[in-house]
Every structure is written in C-alpha cells, then in structure tokens.
VEXVEX-130153 format. One record per residue (C-alpha): x, y, z; residue number from 1. Coordinates in Angstrom, 2 decimals. Example, Ala and Ser with C-alpha at 12.3 -4.5 7.8 and 13.67 -1.06 7.14 Angstrom:
% VEXVEX-130153
<r X="12.30" Y="-4.50" Z="7.80" resi="1"/>
<r X="13.67" Y="-1.06" Z="7.14" resi="2"/>
This chain:
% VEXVEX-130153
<r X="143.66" Y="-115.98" Z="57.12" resi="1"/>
<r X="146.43" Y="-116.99" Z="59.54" resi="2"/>
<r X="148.82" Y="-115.77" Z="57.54" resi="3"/>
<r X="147.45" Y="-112.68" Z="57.18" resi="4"/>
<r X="147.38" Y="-112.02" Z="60.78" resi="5"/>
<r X="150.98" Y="-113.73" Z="60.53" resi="6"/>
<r X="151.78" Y="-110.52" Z="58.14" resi="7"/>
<r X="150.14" Y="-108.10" Z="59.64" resi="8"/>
<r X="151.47" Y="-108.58" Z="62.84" resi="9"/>
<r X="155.10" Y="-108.02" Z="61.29" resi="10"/>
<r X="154.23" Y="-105.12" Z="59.41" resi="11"/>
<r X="152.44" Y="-103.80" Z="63.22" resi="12"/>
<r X="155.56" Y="-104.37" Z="64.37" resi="13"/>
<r X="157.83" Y="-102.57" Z="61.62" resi="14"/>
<r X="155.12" Y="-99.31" Z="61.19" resi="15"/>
<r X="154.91" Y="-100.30" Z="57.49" resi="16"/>
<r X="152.57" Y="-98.51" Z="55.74" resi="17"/>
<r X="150.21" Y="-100.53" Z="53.83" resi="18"/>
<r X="147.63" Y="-99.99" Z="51.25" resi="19"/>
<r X="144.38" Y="-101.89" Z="52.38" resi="20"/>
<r X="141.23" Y="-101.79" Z="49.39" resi="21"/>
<r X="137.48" Y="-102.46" Z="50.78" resi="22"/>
<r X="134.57" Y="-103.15" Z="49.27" resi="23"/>
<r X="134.27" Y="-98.94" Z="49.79" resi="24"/>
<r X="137.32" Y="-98.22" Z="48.17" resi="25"/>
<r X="141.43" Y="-98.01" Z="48.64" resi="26"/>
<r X="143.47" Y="-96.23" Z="50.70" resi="27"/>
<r X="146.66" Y="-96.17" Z="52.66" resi="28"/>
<r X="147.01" Y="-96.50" Z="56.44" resi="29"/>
<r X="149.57" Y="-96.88" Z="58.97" resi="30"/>
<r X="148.26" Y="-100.52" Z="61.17" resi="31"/>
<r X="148.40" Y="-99.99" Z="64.77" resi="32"/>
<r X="146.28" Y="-102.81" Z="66.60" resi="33"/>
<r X="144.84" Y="-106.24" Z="65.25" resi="34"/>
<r X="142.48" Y="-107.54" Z="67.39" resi="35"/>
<r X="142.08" Y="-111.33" Z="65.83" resi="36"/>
<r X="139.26" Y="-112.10" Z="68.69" resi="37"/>
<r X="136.93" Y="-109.31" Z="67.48" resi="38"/>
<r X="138.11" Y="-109.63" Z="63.74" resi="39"/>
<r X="139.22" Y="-105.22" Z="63.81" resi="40"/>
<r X="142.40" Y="-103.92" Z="62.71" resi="41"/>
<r X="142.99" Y="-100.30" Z="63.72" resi="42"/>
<r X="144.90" Y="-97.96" Z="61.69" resi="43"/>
<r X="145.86" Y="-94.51" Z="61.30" resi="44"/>
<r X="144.88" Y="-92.66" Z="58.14" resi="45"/>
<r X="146.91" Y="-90.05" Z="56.16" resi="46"/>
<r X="145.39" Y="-87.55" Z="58.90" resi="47"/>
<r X="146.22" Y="-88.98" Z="61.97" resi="48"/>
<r X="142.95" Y="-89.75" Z="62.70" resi="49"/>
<r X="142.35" Y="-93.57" Z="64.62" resi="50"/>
<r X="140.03" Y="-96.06" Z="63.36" resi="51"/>
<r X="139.22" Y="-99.38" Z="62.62" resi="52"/>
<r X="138.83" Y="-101.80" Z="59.61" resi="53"/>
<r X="136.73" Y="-104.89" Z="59.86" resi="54"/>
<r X="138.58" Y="-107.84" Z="58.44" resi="55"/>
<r X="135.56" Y="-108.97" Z="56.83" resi="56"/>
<r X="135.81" Y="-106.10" Z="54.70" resi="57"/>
<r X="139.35" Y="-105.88" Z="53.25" resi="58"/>
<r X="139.46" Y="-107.75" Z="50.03" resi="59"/>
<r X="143.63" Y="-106.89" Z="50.22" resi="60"/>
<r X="146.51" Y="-105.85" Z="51.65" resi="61"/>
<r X="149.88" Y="-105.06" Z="50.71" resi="62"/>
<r X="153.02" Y="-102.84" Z="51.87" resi="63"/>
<r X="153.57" Y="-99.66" Z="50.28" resi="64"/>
<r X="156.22" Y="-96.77" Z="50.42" resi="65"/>
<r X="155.33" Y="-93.47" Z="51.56" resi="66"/>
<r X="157.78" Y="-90.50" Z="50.18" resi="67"/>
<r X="158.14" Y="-88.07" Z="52.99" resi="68"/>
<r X="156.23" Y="-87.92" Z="56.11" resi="69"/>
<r X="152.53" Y="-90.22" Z="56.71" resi="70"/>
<r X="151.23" Y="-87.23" Z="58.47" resi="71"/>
<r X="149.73" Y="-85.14" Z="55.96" resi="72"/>
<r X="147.81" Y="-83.38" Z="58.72" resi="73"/>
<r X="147.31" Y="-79.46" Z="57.61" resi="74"/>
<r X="150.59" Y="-77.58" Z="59.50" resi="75"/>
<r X="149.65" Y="-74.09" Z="61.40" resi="76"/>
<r X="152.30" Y="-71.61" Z="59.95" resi="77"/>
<r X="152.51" Y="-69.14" Z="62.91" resi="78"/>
<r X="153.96" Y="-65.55" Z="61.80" resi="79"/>
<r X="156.08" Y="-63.90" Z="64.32" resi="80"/>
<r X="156.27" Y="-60.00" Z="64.22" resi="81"/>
C-alpha cells in the first residue's frame, strides 16, 4: 500500500489521469487529494464533478491517456444575432 500512496502522490502531482476499477465498476478520473489518514482519494470525474474514492474499494489503478480535453462537461453554444 505504501507504494501506492508513493504513486499516487506523483501522479497528484503531474494531473495524470488515471483509470481506477471498484468493486462498482471502472472509470477514469483526474486525482486531486489523497488523504492516507482517512484512507479517501478525491478525484474529478469526466464532468468536473468532485468526489471521493475509498481506498478500500479500488481493486486498481493505473495511468491512462486522455485524447483532447478531461472536461467533457456539456458546452453552452450561445447564438449571437
């Protein structure tokens, strides 16, 4: 486990996206926070929104490579007459 924190305090530190799989399922975040005392690691997900990720949970980790922006967030278009 320490050198997962080890790893995922480098990858905090570079804003590499990773690809984290649960027991729920797999997706990719962008790791923000680890918080080693309270065993969270707070991400962003593909929307911007903040949350967290018990380490308990995460059955993996590994970098990945996003093509293009993280933020897939839905853009206003805004029509000027």
């Amino acid at each position: 486990m320490a050198e997962l924190y080890k790893q995922l305090t480098v990858w905090i530190k570079e804003k590499q996206p990773v690809k984290i799989k649960t027991d729920r399922g797999e997706a990719t975040f962008l790791p923000v926070k680890l918080y080693k005392d309270a065993r969270k690691l707070f991400v962003y997900n593909r929307k911007m929104k903040l949350i967290n990720i018990c380490l308990d949970h995460i059955i993996s980790i590994e970098p990945t490579r996003i093509y293009g922006s993280f933020d897939i967030r839905e853009q206003k278009v805004v029509h000027m007459y």
